[in-house]
N, C-alpha and C positions, 0 to 999 in steps of 0.2 A: 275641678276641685271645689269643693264647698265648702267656703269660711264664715264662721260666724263671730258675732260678738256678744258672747252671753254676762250679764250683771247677776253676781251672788250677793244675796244680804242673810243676815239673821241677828235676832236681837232678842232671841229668847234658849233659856237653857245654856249649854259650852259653845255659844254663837263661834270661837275658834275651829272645834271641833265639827261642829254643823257644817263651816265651809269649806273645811277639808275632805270632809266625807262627800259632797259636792265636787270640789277640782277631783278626787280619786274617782269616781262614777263617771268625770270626764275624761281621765287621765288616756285613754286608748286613742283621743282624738285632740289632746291638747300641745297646743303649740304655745304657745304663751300667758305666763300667770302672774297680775299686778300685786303690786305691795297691797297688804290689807288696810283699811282707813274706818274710823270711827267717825259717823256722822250720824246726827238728829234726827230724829224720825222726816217723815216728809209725808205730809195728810191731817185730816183735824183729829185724827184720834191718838191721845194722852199715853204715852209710852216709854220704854227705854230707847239708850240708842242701839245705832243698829253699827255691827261692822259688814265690810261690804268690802268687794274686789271685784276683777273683769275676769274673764276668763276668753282666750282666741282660741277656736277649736277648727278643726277641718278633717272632712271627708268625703271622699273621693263621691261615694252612693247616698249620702245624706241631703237631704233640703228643706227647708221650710220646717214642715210637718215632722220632718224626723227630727229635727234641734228641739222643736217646742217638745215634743212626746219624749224627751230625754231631760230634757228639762222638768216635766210635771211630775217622772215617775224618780228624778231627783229627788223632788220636794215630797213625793209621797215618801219615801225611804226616809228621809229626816220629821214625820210626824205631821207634816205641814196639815191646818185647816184653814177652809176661806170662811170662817162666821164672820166676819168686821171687813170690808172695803179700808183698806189701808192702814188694817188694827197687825196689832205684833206677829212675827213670825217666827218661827225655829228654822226656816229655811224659805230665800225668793228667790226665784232664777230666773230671768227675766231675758229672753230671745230677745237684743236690740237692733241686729244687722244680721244680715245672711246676704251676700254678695254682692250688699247695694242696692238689694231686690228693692220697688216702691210694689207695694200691697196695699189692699184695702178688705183683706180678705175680714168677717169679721172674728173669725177665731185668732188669727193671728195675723196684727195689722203691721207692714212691716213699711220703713224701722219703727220700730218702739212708739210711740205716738209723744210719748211725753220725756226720749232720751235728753233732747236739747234743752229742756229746760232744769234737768236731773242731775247739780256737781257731782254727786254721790256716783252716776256713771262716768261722768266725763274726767273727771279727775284720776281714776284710777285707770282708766281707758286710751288718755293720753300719755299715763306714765309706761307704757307698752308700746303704743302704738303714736310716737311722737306725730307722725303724716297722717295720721286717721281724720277719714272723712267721713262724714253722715249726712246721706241727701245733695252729694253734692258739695258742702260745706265743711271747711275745717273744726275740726275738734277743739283746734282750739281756740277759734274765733268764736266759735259756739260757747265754748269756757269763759272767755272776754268778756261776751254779753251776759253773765248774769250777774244778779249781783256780787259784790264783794264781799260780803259776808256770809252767803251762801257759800262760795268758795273758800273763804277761809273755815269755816264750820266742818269741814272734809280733811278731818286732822290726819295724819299718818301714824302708824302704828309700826315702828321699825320692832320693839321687840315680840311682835306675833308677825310669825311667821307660816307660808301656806308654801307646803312642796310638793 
């Protein structure tokens, strides 16, 4: 069985609607869906925020290449372009784990290169997956180490809700 841990963000257009149109494109392989959270962009370029959630999926014939390809044709469906490195999106899905795998592959570097330094994933990732580990390392000792205000900037959003 193949699990992955995929990170939705959007922070352009009905960023509520975007992420649900996201968890429902996963919906055939989703096992668990975190509370949504409103956080700060994260990169030098001048934006709205973004809301963001996890998403835990699995399939039995899926791996790698098929999460991230389900993934991009997510973001195509919601409008997505890459003009700006880290500039605003109507939809990110971001492949962070697939079975623990360590890759260097360079299409898709697995886990995530930049999950542990990213509250935006870990927070809502831990909210799901209390025992989650990445690389070896707890989720939430990885949440520990950064800083405090990074974490607190990873506000929750109890009345948006993603079903």
């Amino acid at each position: 069985m193949s699990i992955a841990v995929l990170s939705i963000g959007s922070n352009l257009g009905d960023r509520l609607a975007l992420l649900q149109a996201a968890a429902d494109a996963f919906r055939p392989w989703l096992r668990e869906l975190s509370p949504v959270y409103r956080t700060p962009p994260w990169g030098p370029v001048p934006q709205g925020d973004y809301l963001n959630a996890v998403l835990i999926v699995e399939d039995r014939a899926a791996g790698p290449a098929t999460w991230l390809q389900r993934a991009h044709a997510s973001e195509q469906a919601a409008g997505r372009t890459r003009d700006v490195r880290w500039g605003p999106r109507t939809l990110d899905v971001d492949v962070i784990d697939v079975d623990g795998i360590d890759s260097a592959d360079p299409v898709l570097t697995l886990p995530h290169p930049r999950a542990a330094e990213r509250a935006f994933v870990l927070v809502p990732w831990l909210a799901v997956q209390p025992g989650a580990a990445l690389s070896g390392r707890a989720v939430a000792d990885l949440l520990a180490a950064l800083p405090a205000d990074e974490v607190a900037a990873v506000r929750p959003c109890p009345d948006l809700v993603l079903r």
